[in-house]
N, C-alpha and C positions, 0 to 999 in steps of 0.2 A: 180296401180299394186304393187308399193312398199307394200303400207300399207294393203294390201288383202291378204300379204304373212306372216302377222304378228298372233302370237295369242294376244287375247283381253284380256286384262287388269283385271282377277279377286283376289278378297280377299285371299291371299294364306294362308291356313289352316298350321298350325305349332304347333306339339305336342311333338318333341323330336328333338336330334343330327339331325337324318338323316332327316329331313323335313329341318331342316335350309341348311342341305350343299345339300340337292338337288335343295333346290328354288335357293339358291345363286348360286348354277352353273345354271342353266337354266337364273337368271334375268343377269348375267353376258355374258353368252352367248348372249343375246338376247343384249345388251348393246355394243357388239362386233358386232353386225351383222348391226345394225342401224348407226356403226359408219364407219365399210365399207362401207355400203352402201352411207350415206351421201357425204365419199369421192368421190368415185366413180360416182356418179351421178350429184356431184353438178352444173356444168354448166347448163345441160340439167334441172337442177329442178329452178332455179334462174331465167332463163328464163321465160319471158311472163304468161300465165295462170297458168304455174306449181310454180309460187314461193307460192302459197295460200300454196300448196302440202309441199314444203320446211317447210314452217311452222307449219304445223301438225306433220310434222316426228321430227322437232327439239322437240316441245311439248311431243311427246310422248317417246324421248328421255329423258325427264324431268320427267317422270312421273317414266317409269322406273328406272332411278336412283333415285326417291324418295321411290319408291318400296322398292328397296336394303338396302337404310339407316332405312327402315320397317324393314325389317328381321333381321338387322344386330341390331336394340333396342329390339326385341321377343326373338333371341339368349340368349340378354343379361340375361332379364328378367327368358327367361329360367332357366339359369345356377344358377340364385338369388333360384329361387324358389326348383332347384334340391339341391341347398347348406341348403337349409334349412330343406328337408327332409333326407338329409344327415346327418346332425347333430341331429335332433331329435332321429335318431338310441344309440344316444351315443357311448360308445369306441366299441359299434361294426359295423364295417364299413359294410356298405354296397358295393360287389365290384361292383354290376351293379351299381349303384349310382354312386358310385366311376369313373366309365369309361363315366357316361352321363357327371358328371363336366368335366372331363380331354378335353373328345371331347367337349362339349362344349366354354369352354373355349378358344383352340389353333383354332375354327373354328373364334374364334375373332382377336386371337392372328395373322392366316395365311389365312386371307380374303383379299390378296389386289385385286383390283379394275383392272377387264379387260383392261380398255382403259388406257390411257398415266397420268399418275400420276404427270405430270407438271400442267394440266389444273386446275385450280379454283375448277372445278367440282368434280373432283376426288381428289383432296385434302379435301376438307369435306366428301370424302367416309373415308379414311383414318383416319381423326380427331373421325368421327363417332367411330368408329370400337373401337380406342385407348382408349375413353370415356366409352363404355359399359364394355371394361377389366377393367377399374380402376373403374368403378360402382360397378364388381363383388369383385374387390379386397378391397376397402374399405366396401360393407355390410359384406363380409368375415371376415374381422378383427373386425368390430362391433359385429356378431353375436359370433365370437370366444372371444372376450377377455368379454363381457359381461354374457356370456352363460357357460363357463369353465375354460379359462387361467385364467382371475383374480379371481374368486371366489378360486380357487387351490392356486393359489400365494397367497394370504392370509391366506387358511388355513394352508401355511409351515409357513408363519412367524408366527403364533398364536401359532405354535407348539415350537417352539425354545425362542420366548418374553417372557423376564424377568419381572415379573409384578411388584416387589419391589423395586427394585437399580439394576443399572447396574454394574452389578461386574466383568464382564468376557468380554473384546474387542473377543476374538475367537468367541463368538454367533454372534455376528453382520456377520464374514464371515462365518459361518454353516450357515446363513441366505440366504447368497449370494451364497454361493455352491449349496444348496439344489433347488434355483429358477432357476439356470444357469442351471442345471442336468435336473429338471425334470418338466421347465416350459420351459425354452427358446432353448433350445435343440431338445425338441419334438416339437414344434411349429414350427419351422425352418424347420424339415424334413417334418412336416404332410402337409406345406404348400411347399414345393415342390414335393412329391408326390402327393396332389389335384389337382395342376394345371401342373403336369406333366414333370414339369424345372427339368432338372439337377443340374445346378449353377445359383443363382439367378442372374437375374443382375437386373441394376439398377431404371428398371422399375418396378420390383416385389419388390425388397430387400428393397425399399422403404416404401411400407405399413408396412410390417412385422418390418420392424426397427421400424416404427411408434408406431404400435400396442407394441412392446414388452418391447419401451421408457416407455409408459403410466404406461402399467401394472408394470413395476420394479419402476418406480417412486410414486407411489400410494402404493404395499405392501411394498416392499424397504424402502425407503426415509418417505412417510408420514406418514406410519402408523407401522413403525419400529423401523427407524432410529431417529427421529427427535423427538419422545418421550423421547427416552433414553437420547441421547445428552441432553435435556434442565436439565434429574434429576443430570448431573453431576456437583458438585461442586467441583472435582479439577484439577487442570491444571498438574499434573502428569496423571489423568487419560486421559485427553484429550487429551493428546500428545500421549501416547501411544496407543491410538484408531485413530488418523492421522497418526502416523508411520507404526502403524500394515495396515490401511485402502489402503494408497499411496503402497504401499510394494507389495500388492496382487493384486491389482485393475485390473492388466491384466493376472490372473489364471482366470477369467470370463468372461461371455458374454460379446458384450457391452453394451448392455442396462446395465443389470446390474450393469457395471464398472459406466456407467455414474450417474444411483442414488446412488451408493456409493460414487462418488466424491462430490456430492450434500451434500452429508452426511457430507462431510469433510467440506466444506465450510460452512455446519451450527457449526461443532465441533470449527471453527477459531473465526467466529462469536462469542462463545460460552466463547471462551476462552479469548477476551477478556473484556469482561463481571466479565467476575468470575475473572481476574487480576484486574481490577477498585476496585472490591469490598475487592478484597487481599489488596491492597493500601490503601484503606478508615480505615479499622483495623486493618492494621499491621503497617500503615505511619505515616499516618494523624493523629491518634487520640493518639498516642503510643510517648509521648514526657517526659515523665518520667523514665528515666533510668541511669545505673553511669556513667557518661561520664569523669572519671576518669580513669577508669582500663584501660589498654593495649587491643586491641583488637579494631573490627567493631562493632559498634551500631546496635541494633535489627532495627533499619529502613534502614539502611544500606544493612545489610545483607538481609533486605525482599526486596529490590529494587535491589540486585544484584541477591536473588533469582527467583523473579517473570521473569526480562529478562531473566534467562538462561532458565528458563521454557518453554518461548515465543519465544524463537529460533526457527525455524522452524516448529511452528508451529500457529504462526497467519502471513497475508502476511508481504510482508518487508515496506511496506507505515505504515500500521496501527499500527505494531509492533515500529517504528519509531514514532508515532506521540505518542504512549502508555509511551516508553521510557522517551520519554519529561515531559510527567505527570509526569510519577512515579519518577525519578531523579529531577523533582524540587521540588518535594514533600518531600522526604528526606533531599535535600540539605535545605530543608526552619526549617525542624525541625532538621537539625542538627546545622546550623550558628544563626535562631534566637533564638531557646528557648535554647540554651547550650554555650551561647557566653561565658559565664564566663569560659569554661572550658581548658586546656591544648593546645596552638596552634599546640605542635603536635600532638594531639588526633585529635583536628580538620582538621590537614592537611591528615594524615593518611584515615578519614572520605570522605574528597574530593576526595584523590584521586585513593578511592577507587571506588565510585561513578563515576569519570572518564571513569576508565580503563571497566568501563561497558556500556557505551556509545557504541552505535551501529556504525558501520565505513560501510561507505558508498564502493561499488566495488571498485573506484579507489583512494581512501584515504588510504595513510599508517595511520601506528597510529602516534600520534606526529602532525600531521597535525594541519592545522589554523582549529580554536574552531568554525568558522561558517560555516564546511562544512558539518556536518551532524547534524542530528536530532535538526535543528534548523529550522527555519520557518521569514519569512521576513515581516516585520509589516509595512506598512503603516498608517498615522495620519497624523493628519492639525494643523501644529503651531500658531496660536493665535496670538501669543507675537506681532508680526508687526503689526497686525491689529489693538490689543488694542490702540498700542500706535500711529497709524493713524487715528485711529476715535479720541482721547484725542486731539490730535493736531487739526483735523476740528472741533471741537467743542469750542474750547478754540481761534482760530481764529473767526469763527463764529458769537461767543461774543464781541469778541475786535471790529468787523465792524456793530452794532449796532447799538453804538450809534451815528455813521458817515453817516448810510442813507439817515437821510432828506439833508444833503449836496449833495447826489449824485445824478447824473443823472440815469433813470433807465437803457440806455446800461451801464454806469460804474459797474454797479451793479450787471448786468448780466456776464460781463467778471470776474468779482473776482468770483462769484460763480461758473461760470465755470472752474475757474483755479484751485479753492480751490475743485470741486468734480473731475477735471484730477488727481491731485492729491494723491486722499483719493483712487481712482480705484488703481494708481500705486501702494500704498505701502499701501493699506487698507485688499488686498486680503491675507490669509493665506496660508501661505506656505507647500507642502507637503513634508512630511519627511519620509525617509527609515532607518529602522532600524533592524539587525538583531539579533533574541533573539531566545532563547528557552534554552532545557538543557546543551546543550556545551557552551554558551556562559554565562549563571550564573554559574557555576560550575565555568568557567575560570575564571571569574572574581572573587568569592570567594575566589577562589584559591590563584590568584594572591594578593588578599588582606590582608590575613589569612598568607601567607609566608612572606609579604613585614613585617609584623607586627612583627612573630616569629622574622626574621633578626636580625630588631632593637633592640627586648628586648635584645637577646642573644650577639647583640657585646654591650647593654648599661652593661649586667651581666658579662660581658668580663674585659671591661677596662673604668670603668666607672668615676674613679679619672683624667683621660685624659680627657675625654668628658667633663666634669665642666670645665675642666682647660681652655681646647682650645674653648668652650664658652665667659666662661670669659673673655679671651684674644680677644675674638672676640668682646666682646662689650666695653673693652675700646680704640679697635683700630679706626681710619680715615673709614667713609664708604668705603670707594673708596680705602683701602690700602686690597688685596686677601691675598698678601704672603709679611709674614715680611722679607724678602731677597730684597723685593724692595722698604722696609721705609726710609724716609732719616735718617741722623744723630741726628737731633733732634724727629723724632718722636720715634726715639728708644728708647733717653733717659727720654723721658717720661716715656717711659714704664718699662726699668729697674727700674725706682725708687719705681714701684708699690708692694705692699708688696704680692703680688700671684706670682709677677718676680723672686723670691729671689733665692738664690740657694738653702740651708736647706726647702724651700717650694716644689721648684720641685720634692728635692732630696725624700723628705715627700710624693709628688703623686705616684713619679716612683717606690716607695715602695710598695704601699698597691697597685698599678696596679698589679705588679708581682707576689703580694699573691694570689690576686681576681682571673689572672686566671691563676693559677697554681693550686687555686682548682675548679674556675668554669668550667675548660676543660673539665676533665675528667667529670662531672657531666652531662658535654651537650650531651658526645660523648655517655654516658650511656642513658639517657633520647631518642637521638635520636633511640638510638639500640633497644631500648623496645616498641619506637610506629613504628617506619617505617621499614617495613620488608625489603623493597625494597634495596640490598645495593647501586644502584646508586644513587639513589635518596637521602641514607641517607649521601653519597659526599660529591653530588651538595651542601644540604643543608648548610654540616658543611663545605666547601670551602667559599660560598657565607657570611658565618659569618667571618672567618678566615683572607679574606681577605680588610674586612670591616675594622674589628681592625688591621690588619697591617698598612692601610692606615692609620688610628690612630695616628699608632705609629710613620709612620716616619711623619707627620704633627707635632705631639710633638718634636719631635726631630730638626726638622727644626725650630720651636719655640724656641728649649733650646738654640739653636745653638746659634741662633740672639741672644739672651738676657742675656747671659753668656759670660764670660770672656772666653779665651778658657782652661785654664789651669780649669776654675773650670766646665767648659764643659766636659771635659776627664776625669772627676771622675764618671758623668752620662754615659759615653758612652757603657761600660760594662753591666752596668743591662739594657739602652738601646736596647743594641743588644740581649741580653739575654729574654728579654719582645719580642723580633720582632723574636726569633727562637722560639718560644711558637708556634708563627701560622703560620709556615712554614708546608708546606705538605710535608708527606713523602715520 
C-alpha cells in the first residue's frame, strides 16, 4: 500500500528556472513523505514477509534522492549555458537572461535538502548543490576574463606603454588606475548583479578575486610592467618607480595592488643587477686616480653612492650581502693599488667606506665590526693532518726493517697503535671564521692608523727614538728600566760616548726643533684629510701621547746617566719638549 501511493519514477523534462524549482520541490516533497513514512511504519515493515517491502521503499528512497542530485547537475548546466547566451549579447544585457542566471543560480545557492542534513545522505545533496555553484562560477570567470576582462585590460595598457624608454613612473600608475576604474570595478559589480549577491562573501569573492589576480597579473605585471623594469639602467630611476609604486599601491584594487607589488619586486631584483654592474665600472676597474689630493676617491664615492641609492630599495638581506661586495671592492682598490699613498688619505678612504656600512636594527654605530654585513666562513685546517700522516709515514719506515724479527701479532699491534693514532690527530680541523666588509675594513683600518701613529711620533721626536734604541742595545737583556741597574752596570754605561752630556744635550736639541715644526704640519695635514673633528683628536692624542712617553723614558734615561747638577741643565728644555704634547 505504501508504495501504490507513490508516483513512478520518470525522466524529468528540464528547460528553464521554473522546471528546476518545480521538480525539486515535488522530489523533495516526495523525499519528505518516504521518510515519514519509513519512520512511522517501521516496526510493522521489519517484520516477517514485510521486510522485502522495507527494502524496496529504502531503494526507492535512493533513487529519489539520486533523482535530486540529477536536477540539481541540469540546474547547473542550465545556468552554464544561460551565461553563455548571456554573454554573447555583449554589453547589451539581456534582462530575461539576466533573471534566468540570477534564479538559476540562488535555486543552487537555496536548495537545501528536505530531510535531516546530518545524515551521510544529505550531506552529498548539500556538497552537490555547492559544486554546480562553483562549476557556474569558475566557467563564469573563464568565459568573462577570456571573452572581455582581459582582452580590455590589455587594450588600456597598450594605450598608456611606452614603447622606447621608460621615462615617466606616473604611466605605470595611469596604468593601474585605468584597470582598477574600468576593469576591476565593473567586474566586481557585473558579478554581483549576475548572480544576484549584495556583498560578496567568501564563497563568491573567491573566484572574482581569482579571475581579477590573472587578469591584472598578465596586463599589469607581464606584459606592462616587467618590460619596462628590465630597459631601466638606473638605480635613481628604480627607486623612484618603488617609492612612487609602495606609496600608491592601496589607491587600487587589490589585484591590481598585488601585480604592482610584483612589479616592485622585479624593480629590487632589477636594481640590484644594474648596482653589480655600477661596481664592475665605477670600482673594479677604476684604479687610476690622485690619491693625493684631499677629498674621497671616485671608488669611494661610487660605493657610498650605489648604498644610498639601495636604501630602501632592494630588500635588507640582499642590500647587506650587495654592501659586502661593493665595500670590499673599494677597500681592495683603495689599500692595494694606492699603498704608496698619504696614510691620511687612506684613513680618511676607510673611513669613509665605514661609516656606509649598513647597521644591523639593533647595532648602534661603533659596534663590534662582525655584527653586520659580515658572513661566517667555515673551512678545514690541514696543518694536523699534514703533519700526522708525515709522522705515520716516517714511523712506518723506521719498523721495516724490524719485520722479519717480529711475530705477526707484534706486528699487528704496532699497526694498530700507529693507525689509533694517525685517526686521533690525522683528522682536519674545522675552523670558524668571521669575515666580510666590516671586518676588512676594520682590519685595514686598524692597520693603516697603527702605521700613520708610528710614522708621526718617529716625525715627532725622532733623535729620542735612536737614542733610547741605542741605549737599549747596549743595555743587560734583562735590565727594562735603568732606575733598577746596579752601580756597575751604569758605569758602563756612563762611559759610553752616546752617554755624554754635550750628546744628550745635542738630541734634546734637534728633538725640540723637529717638533716644534713637525706639529703644526701634523695638526695641518690632519685638518685637510679628516673632516671628522673627533676623529682628527683621537688621531693627534694617540701620536701626542706616544711621544710624551718618549719623553719621559728620555728623561728617566738622562736622569740615571748624568750627574745631577749636569742633569738640571737638561731639565728645562726637557719639560719644554713634554709641554709640546700636552693637550689643551
Amino acid at each position: 500500500a505504501l508504495l501504490h501511493d507513490l508516483e513512478p519514477l520518470n525522466a524529468p523534462e528540464i528547460s528553464d528556472a521554473d522546471d528546476v524549482e518545480r521538480i525539486l520541490r515535488q522530489v523533495s516533497n516526495k523525499i519528505s513523505l518516504l521518510k515519514a513514512r519509513l519512520c512511522a511504519q517501521q516496526e510493522q515493515l521489519v517484520s516477517g514477509k514485510n521486510a522485502t517491502k522495507l527494502a524496496d521503499l529504502e531503494d526507492y528512497l535512493a533513487q529519489v534522492r539520486a533523482q535530486r542530485l540529477g536536477v540539481l547537475a541540469a540546474c547547473g548546466d542550465l545556468c552554464c549555458e544561460a551565461l553563455q547566451r548571456f554573454f554573447l549579447r555583449g554589453d547589451n544585457h539581456d534582462e530575461a537572461l539576466l533573471e534566468e542566471v540570477q534564479k538559476l543560480f540562488q535555486l543552487l545557492r537555496t536548495a537545501p535538502p528536505s530531510d535531516n542534513a546530518e545524515e551521510e545522505e544529505d550531506e552529498i545533496q548539500v556538497e552537490a548543490a555547492a559544486e554546480a555553484a562553483a562549476q557556474v562560477q569558475r566557467q563564469y570567470c573563464e568565459m568573462r576574463s577570456e571573452n572581455k576582462a582581459l582582452p580590455f585590460a590589455l587594450e588600456l595598457c597598450q594605450k598608456v606603454k611606452i614603447q622606447e624608454e621608460f621615462q615617466d613612473e606616473n604611466m605605470l600608475l595611469e596604468c593601474c588606475k585605468l584597470i582598477s576604474e574600468q576593469v576591476c570595478k565593473p567586474e566586481r559589480t557585473l558579478h554581483r548583479k549576475l548572480f544576484a549577491v549584495e556583498r560578496l562573501d567568501d564563497r563568491d569573492a573567491g573566484f572574482v578575486d581569482s579571475m581579477l589576480f590573472d587578469i591584472c597579473e598578465t596586463a599589469i605585471h607581464e606584459s606592462f610592467g616587467r618590460p619596462l623594469v628590465v630597459k631601466i639602467a638606473q638605480l635613481e630611476q628604480l627607486r623612484s618607480l618603488v617609492i612612487l609604486a609602495t606609496s600608491n599601491q592601496h589607491d587600487f584594487d587589490d589585484a591590481v595592488s598585488q601585480a604592482l607589488m610584483n612589479i616592485v619586486r622585479d624593480a629590487r631584483e632589477r636594481a640590484i643587477f644594474v648596482a653589480s654592474t655600477f661596481v664592475r665600472d665605477n670600482i673594479e676597474t677604476n684604479k687610476e686616480f690622485d690619491h693625493q689630493s684631499p677629498g674621497l676617491a671616485p671608488p669611494v664615492k661610487a660605493a657610498i653612492q650605489v648604498l644610498s641609492l639601495l636604501q630602501g630599495l632592494a630588500e635588507t638581506p640582499a642590500r647587506n650581502h650587495f654592501a659586502q661586495y661593493a665595500l670590499n671592492a673599494a677597500s681592495a682598490v683603495i689599500v692595494k693599488h694606492h699603498s704608496s699613498a698619504e696614510d691620511l688619505w687612506l684613513i680618511a678612504q676607510l673611513l669613509a667606506l665605514r661609516e656606509a656600512l649598513p647597521q644591523s636594527k639593533n647595532q648602534p654605530p661603533g659596534a663590534s665590526p662582525t655584527s653586520s654585513a659580515s658572513v661566517q666562513r667555515r673551512s678545514l685546517n690541514w696543518t694536523a693532518a699534514r703533519g700526522a700522516l708525515a709522522e705515520f709515514n716516517a714511523k712506518n719506515q723506521s719498523t721495516t726493517n724490524k719485520r722479519k724479527h717480529q711475530t705477526s701479532s707484534s706486528r699487528f699491534a704496532i699497526i694498530r697503535k700507529k693507525l689509533s693514532s694517525f685517526v686521533q690527530n690525522g683528522l682536519p680541523r674545522l675552523m670558524e671564521t668571521t669575515g666580510g666588509a666590516r671586518r676588512t675594513i676594520h682590519n685595514e683600518l686598524a692597520t693603516v692608523t697603527k702605521r700613520f701613529i708610528h710614522n708621526a711620533h718617529l716625525g715627532l721626536v725622532s733623535p729620542l727614538i735612536e737614542f733610547l734604541v741605542q741605549l737599549k742595545a747596549e743595555c743587560p737583556a734583562d735590565l727594562d728600566d735603568l732606575r733598577d741597574a746596579s752601580p756597575a752596570q751604569l758605569a758602563a754605561l756612563k762611559g759610553a760616548p752616546f752617554a755624554q752630556s754635550s750628546h744628550l744635550n745635542k738630541i734634546l736639541d734637534a728633538s725640540l726643533t723637529q717638533a716644534q715644526h713637525a706639529l703644526p704640519t701634523l695638526e695641518s695635514k690632519l685638518s685637510t684629510y679628516i673632516t671628522n673633528q673627533n676623529t682628527r683628536s683621537l688621531l693627534l692624542k694617540s701620536v701626542k701621547q706616544r711621544s710624551t712617553k718618549t719623553v719621559h723614558e728620555f728623561k728617566i734615561a738622562a736622569s740615571a746617566l748624568l750627574a745631577p747638577d749636569l742633569f738640571n741643565h737638561l731639565r728645562d728644555c726637557i719639560d719644554k719638549l713634554h709641554s709640546i704634547f700636552l693637550d689643551d
